[in-house]
BADRENKOL-192883 format. One record per residue (C-alpha): residue in three letters; x negated, y negated, z; residue number from 1; chain. Coordinates in Angstrom, 2 decimals, decimal comma. Example, Ala and Ser with C-alpha at 12.3 -4.5 7.8 and 13.67 -1.06 7.14 Angstrom:
(pt ALA; (-12,30; 4,50; 7,80); 1; A),
(pt SER; (-13,67; 1,06; 7,14); 2; A),
//
This chain:
(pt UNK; (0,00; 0,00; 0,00); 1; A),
(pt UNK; (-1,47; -3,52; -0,97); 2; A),
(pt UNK; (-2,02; -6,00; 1,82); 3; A),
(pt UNK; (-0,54; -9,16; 1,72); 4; A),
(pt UNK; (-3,69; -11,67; 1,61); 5; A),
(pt UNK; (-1,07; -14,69; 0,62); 6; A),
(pt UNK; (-2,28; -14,64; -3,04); 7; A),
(pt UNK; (0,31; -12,41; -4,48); 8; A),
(pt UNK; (3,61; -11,80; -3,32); 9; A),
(pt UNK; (4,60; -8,30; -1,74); 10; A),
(pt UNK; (8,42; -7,73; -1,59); 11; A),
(pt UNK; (8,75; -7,38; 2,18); 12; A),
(pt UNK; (5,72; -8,67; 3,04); 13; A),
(pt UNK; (6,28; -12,41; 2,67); 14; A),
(pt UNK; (8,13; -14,64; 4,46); 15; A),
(pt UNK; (11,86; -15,13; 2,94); 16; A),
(pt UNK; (11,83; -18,56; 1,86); 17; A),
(pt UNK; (8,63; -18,42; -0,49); 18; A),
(pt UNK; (9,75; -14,58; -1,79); 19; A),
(pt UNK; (13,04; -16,20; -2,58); 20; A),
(pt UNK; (11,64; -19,34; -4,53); 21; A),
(pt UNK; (9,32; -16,64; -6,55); 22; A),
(pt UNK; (12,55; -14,36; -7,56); 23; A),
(pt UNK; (14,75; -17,06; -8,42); 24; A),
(pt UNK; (12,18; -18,26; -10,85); 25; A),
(pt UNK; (11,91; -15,15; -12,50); 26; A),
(pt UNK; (16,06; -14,42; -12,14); 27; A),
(pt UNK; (16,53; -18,01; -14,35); 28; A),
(pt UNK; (13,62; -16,71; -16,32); 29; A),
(pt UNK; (15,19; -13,12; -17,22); 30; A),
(pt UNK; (18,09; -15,23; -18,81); 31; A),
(pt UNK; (15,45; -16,33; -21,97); 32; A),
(pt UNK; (13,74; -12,84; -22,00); 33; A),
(pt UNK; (17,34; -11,19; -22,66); 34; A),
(pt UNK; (16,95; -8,75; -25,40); 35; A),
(pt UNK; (13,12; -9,96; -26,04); 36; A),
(pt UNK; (9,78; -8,20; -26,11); 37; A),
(pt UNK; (7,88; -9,96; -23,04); 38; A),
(pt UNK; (4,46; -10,53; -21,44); 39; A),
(pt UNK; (3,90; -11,56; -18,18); 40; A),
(pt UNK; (0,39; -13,23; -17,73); 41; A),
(pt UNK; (-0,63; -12,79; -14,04); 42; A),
(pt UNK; (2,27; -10,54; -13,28); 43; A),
(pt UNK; (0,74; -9,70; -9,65); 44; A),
(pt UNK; (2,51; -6,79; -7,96); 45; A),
(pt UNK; (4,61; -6,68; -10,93); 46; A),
(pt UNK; (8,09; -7,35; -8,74); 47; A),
(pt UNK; (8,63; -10,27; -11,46); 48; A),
(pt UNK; (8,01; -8,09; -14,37); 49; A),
(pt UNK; (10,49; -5,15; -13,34); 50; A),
(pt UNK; (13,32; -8,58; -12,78); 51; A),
(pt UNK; (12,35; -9,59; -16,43); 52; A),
(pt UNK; (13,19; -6,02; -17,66); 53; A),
(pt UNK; (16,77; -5,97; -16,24); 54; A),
(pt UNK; (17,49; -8,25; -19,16); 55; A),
(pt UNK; (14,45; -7,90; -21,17); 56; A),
(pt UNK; (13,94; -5,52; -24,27); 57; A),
(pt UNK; (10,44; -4,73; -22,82); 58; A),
(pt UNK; (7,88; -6,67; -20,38); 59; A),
(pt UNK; (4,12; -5,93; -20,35); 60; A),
(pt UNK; (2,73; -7,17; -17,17); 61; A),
(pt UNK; (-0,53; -8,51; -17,50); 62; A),
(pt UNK; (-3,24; -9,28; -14,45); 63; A),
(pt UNK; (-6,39; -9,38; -12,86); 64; A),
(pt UNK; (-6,44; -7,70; -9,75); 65; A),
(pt UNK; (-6,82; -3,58; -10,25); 66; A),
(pt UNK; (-4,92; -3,18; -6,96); 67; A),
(pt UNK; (-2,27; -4,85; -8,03); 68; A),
(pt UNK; (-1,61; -3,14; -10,94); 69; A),
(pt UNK; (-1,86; -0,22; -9,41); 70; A),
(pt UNK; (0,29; -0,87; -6,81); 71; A),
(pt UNK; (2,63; -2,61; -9,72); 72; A),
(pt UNK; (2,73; 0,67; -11,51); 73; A),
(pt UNK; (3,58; 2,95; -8,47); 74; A),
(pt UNK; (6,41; 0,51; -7,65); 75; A),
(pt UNK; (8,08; 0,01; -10,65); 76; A),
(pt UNK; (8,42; 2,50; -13,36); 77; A),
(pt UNK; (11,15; 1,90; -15,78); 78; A),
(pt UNK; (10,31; 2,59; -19,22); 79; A),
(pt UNK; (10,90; -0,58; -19,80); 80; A),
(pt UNK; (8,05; -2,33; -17,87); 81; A),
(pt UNK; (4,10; -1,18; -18,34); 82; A),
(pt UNK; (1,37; -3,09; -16,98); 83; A),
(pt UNK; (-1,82; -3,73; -17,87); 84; A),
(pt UNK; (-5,22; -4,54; -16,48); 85; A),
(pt UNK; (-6,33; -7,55; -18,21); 86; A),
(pt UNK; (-7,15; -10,91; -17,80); 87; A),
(pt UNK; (-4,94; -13,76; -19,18); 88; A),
(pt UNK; (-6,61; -15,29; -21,08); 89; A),
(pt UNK; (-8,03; -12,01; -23,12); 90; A),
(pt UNK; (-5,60; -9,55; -23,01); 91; A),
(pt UNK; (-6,66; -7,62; -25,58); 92; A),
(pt UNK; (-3,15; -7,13; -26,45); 93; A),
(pt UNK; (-2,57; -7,41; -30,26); 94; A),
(pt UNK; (-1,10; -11,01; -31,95); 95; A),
(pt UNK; (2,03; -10,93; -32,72); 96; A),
(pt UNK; (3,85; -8,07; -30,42); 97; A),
(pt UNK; (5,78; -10,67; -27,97); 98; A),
(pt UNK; (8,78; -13,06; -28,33); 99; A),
//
C-alpha cells in the first residue's frame, strides 16, 4: 500500500476537503472525455483516471512515480483504464492516439 507523503492523493488517506476538490475536478472533467480516447499526464494513484473512464472511451494514465503506478494498476483494473510509467513530457506514447 502507498504511503501518503502529501504529493499524491490516496483515496482514504487524505483529508476530505482536499480529496473532494481533486474528484470534483476530475467528475466536471469526465463530462469532456465522454466517449473519447484519453491521457492523463501525471495521473498519480490513478483514482482520477479510473473517474475519467466511467465516461471515457479509454484513459491511459501517465506518471512518474513507479509506486504509483503500481499501486494505480492494483487498484483499478477496468479494461478501460491502463497506466503507464512515463514521464509527461516524453511519453513515448505514439502522436495521434488521444482526443
Amino acid at each position: 500500500m502507498a504511503e501518503f507523503t502529501g504529493e499524491r492523493g490516496i483515496p482514504g488517506q487524505v483529508d476530505a476537503d482536499l480529496w473532494n476538490e481533486h474528484y470534483a475536478r476530475y467528475l466536471f472533467a469526465s463530462r469532456l472525455a465522454r466517449g473519447k480516447r484519453v491521457a492523463d499526464l501525471g495521473s498519480g494513484t490513478g483514482y482520477g483516471s479510473a473517474a475519467l473512464a466511467e465516461t471515457a472511451l479509454h484513459v491511459t494514465g501517465v506518471e512518474i512515480s513507479a509506486e504509483a503506478v503500481e499501486f494505480a494498476r492494483t487498484q483499478y483494473t477496468s479494461p478501460k483504464v491502463e497506466f503507464e510509467c512515463a514521464s509527461a513530457t516524453d511519453t513515448g506514447l505514439p502522436k495521434g492516439s488521444f482526443d
